[in-house]
N, C-alpha and C positions, 0 to 999 in steps of 0.2 A: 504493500500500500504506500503509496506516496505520497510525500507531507501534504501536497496540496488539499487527499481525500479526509486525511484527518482534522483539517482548519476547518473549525464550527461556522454555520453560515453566519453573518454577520448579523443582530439583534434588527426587529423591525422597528420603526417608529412604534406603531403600538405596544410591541414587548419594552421597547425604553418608558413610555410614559406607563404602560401597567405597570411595571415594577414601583415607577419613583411612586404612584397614589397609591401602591396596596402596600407600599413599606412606609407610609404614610399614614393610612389607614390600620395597619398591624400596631404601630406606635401608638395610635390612640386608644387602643382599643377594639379595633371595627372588624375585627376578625369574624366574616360569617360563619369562617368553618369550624371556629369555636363554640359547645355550645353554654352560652350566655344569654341570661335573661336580658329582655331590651332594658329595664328598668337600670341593670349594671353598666351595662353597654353606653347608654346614652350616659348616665353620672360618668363611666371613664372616658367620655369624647369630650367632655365638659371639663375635666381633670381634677374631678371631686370638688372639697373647697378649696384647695388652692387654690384649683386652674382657675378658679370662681373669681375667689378674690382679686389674683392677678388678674384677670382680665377686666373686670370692673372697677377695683380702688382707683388706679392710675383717673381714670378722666372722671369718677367720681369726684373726688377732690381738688381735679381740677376745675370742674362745671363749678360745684359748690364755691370755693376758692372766689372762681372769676367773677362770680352772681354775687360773691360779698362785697366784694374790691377787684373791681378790674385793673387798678393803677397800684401798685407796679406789676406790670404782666407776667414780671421774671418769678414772681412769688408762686401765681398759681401753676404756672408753668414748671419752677422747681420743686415742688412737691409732688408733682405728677409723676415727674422723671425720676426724684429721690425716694418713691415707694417701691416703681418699679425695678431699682436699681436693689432696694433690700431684698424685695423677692429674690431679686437673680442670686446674690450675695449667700443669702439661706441656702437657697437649692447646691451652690457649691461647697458651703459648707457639710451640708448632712451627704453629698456626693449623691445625690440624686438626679436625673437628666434635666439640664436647664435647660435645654432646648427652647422650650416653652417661654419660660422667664426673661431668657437670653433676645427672644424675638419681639416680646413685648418690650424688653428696656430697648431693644436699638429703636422700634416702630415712635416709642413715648418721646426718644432724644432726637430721630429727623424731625420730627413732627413741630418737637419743641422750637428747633433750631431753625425752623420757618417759618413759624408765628414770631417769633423773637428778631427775624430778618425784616422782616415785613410790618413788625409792629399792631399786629389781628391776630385777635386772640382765636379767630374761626379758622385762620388756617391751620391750627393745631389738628383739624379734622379732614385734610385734604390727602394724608397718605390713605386712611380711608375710606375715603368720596371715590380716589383711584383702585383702590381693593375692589371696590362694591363693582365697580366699572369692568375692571378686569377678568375680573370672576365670572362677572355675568357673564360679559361677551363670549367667554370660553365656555360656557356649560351651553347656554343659548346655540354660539356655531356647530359645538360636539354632537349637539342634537337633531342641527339640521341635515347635519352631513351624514345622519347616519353612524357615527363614530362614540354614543355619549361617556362620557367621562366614567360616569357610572357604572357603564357597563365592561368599562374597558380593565376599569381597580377592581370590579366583583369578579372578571374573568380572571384574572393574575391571582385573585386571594384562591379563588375556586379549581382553577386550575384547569382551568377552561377555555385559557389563552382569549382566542376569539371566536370560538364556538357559539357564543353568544350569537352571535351577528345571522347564524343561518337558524336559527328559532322564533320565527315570529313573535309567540308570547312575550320573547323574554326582551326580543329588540324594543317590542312595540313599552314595555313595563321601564325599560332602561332612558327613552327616550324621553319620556314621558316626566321620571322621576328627575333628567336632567335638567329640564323646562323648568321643575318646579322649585327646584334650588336656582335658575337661573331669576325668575320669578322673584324670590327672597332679596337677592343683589342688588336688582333692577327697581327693588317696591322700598329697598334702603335710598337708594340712588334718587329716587323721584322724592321723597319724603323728604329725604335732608339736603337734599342741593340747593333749591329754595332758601332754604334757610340760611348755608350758607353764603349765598349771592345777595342774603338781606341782613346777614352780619347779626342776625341772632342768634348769640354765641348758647344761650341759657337753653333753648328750646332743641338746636339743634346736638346738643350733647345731650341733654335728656332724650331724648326720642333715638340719639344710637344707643343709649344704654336698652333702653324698651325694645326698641328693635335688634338686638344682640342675642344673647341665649334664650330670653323667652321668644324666640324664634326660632334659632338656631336648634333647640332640645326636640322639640316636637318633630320638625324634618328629618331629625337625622333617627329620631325614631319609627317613621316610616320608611323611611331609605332601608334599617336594615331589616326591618319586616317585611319587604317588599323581596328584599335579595334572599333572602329564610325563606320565604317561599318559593321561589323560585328555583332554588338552589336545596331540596330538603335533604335532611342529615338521612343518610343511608342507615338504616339498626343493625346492631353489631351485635345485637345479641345471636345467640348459638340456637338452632331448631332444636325444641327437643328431641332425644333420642327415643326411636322408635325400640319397643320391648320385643 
């Protein structure tokens, strides 16, 4: 055999991108081939109360903060940054994956570092406004094209590659469920861009907070009921023995 027959084919774009979301989705928890109640499931996409906290303190304090005293900016803006930076700080202390923490203190210090250029306490919200944006347009295209996001990280986790794609049911369920996370981005996007373009700083940090995990929880609770079904656990129990 020569070397040539032995070099693995080169990975597809969809084997690159299933990997990076279902090693994404495996880190959070989102393992369908695990079996887990969605109740767990959804608390470890959430990352308990930590992930809770992190994700909310940071512009909690800041909203609060700036609604009290807008002037001086740097105050509510460094409390935002200096919670998110303890989070990080903890997580490497007890050596637990910051990852998490690590991505919220960089997100809290661009963000800071642009309202504080710019002197608007709403640009604090603009990385974001670009999140909501991005997200969307990528679950929204994946869905039209036939390719959804969804379907692409439940086939890698499932192992199922792209199997997916030649079963009606399960394209038509994948497509579907990608719309409707696109849906969520696009209904952030609409709700708080207004807001931001009218520079109300109070209303449009309240209403990410609102719009945040009590949204985020429920979706990702059908997301993975949808894939549980679709996908059901094979029984490993043994037939009894015939006497």
């Amino acid at each position: 055999m020569t070397s040539d027959d032995q070099t693995p084919p080169p990975a597809s774009a969809s084997d690159i991108i299933g990997a990076a979301l279902g090693g994404a989705a495996r880190k959070a928890g989102l393992d369908p081939a695990e079996d887990a109640s969605t109740q767990k499931v959804v608390w470890s996409a959430m990352g308990g109360w930590r992930g809770i906290l992190e994700s909310v303190l940071p512009s909690l304090a800041f909203v609060t903060l700036f609604t009290i005293s807008p002037e001086p900016l740097i105050l509510s803006l460094g409390v935002s940054v200096g919670l998110a930076a303890v989070f990080t700080i903890v997580r490497l202390i007890q050596k637990s994956p910051p990852s998490a923490a690590l991505g919220g203190l960089i997100a809290a210090a661009a963000a800071a570092a642009l309202a504080l250029f710019t002197g608007r306490g709403a640009d604090n919200f603009v990385p974001g406004l670009i999140t909501n944006a991005v997200y969307g347009t990528a679950f929204l295209v994946s869905a039209l094209i036939g390719w959804s996001l969804i379907g692409i990280a439940a086939g890698f986790l499932m192992g199922d590659a792209t199997g997916w794609r030649s079963d009606r049911r399960k394209r038509r369920a994948f497509r579907w469920l990608a719309i409707a996370w696109a849906a969520l981005f696009f209904a952030r996007l609409a709700v708080q861009l207004p807001l931001y373009l009218t520079d109300q700083v109070t209303a449009l940090g309240t209403l990410k907070l609102v719009m945040g995990l009590p949204l985020f929880a429920p979706l990702i609770a059908v997301t993975w009921l949808v894939v549980r079904a679709l996908y059901p656990r094979a029984s490993t129990e043994e037939p009894a023995s015939q006497p």
